[in-house]
C-alpha positions in Angstrom: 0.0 0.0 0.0 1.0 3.7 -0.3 0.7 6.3 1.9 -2.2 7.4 -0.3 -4.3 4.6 -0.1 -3.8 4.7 3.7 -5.1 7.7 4.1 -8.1 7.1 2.0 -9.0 3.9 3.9 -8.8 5.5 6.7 -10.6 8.6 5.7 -13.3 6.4 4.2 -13.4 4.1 7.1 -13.8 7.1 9.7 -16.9 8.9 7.2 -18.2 5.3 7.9 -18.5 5.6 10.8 -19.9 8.9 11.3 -22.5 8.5 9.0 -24.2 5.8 11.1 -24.4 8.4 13.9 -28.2 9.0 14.7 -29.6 12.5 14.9 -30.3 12.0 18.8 -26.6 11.4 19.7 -25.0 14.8 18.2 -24.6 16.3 21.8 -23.7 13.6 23.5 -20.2 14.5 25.5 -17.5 12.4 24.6 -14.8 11.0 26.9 -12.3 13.0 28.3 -10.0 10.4 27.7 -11.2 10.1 23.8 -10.2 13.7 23.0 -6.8 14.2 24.8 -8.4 14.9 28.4 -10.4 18.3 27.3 -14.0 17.7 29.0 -17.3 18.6 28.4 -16.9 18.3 24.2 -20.2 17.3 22.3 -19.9 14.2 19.2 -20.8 17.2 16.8 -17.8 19.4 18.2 -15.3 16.1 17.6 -16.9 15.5 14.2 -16.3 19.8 13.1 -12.9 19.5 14.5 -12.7 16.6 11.8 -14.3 18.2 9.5 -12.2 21.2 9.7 -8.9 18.9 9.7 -10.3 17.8 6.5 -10.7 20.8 4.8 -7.4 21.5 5.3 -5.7 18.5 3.4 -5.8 20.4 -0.3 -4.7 23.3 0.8 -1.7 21.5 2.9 -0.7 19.0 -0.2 -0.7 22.0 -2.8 2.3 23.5 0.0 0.3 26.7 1.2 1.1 28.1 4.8 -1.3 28.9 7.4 -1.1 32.7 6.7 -1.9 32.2 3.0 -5.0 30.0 3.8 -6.1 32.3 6.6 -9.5 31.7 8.2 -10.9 29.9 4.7 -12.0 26.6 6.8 -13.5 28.7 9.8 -16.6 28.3 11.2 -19.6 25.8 11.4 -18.5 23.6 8.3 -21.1 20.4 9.1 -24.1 22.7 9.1 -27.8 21.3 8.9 -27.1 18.0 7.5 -23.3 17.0 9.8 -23.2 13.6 7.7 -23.8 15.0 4.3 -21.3 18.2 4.5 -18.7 15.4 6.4 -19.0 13.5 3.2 -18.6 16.3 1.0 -15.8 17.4 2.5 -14.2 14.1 3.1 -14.3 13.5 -0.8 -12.7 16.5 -1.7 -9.9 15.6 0.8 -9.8 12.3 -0.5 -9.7 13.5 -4.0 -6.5 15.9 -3.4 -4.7 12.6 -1.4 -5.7 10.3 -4.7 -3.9 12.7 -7.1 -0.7 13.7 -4.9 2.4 12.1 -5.5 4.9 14.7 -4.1 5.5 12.4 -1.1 8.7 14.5 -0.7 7.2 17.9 -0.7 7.3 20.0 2.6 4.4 20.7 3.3 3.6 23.6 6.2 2.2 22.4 10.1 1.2 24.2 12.8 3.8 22.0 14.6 6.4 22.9 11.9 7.4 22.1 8.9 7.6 18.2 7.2 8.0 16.0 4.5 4.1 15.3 2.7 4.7 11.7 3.2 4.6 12.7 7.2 2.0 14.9 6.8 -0.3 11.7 5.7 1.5 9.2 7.6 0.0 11.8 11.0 -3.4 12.0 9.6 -4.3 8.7 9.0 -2.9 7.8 12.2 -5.2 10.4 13.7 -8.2 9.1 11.8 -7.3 5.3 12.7 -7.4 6.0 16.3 -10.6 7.7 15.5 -12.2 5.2 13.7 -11.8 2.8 16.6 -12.8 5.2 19.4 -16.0 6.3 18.1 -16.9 2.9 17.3 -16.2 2.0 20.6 -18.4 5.1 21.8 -21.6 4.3 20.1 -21.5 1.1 20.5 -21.0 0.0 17.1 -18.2 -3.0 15.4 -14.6 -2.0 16.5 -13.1 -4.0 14.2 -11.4 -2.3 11.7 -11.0 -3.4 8.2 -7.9 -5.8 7.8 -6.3 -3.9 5.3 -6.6 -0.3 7.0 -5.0 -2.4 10.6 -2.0 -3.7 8.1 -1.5 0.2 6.4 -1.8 1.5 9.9 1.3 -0.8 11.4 3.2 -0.3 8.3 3.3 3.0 9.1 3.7 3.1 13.0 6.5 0.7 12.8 9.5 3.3 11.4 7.9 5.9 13.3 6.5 4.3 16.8 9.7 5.5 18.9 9.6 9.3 17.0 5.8 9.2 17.9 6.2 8.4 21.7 8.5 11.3 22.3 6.0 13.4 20.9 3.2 11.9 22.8 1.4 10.7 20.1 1.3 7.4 21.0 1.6 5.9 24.4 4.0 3.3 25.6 3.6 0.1 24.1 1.6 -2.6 26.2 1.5 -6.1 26.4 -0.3 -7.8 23.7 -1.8 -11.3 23.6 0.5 -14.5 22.2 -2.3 -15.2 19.4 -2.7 -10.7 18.9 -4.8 -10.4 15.6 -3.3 -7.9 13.8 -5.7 -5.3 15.3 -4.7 -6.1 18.7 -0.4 -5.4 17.7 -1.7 -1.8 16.6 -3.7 -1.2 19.6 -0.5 -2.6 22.1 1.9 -1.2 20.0 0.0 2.6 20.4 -0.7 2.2 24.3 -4.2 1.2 24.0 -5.6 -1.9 26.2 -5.4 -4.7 23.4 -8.5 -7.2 25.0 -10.9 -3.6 25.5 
């Protein structure tokens, strides 16, 4: 797999998931623990943060700078129909990924500046982790698909230390002898492996 098609399972994996969220649930408040420790966030705020995080992935790839995109993806981008303008937006983001092939190209992060192939490497990580915590949070299949589990240790294995001293990942845990693929990734990020 590529770092493209990563990034496009996962992005289509994640929209997924999001679009089997019933109307009633939008305010629920999330877990502390599923957003980084900040409390009192709704489902809909974690989905706009997502949806703005989207929006963003063109405008990164082409190589523009925070200052030159500006305030463009500001504001409520889900709107009346959340699922619908997710999907939207997650199309066009997984159009721009489809026709990049500039792995190499520096691409410009609020956390600095790095390589494109990074870039998407982070993202998908983000939207893997994602996938499996909302899941877990409405109560729907956490298993993800096979192939998005194998794209998501090829990347974390070359970068799993790197990611731990940024605190991206925890500290690897122990995993079962017989670990299904699924259950590596989840020891091998610092997640509980049997939750």
């Amino acid at each position: 797999m590529t770092e493209q098609e990563v990034f496009i399972l996962a992005d289509r994996t994640l929209l997924g998931v999001i679009e089997q969220i019933e109307d009633e649930r939008w305010d629920l408040v999330v877990p502390a623990e599923m957003v980084h420790g900040r409390t009192g966030l709704t489902l809909r705020q974690v989905v706009e943060y997502h949806a703005y995080d989207e929006a963003w992935v063109p405008d990164t790839l082409a190589g523009k700078t925070i200052d030159e995109v500006g305030h463009a993806h500001d504001g409520d981008l889900l709107g009346d129909d959340p699922k619908a303008s997710f999907a939207r937006i997650v199309a066009v983001a997984c159009d721009a990924v489809g026709g990049f092939t500039d792995l190499d190209r520096t691409v410009h992060l609020t956390y600095g500046d790095w390589p494109a192939r990074e870039y998407l490497t982070h993202i998908t990580h983000f939207r893997g982790s994602r996938v499996y915590d909302l899941s877990r949070f409405l109560g729907l299949d956490t298993e993800l698909p096979p192939e998005l589990v194998q794209g998501l240790l090829w990347e974390l294995e070359p970068r799993a230390d790197q990611w731990r001293e940024f605190h991206v990942i925890g500290q690897p845990v122990a995993a079962p002898v017989d670990a299904s693929p699924q259950q590596r990734w989840l020891a091998s990020i610092g997640r509980d492996p049997n939750a």
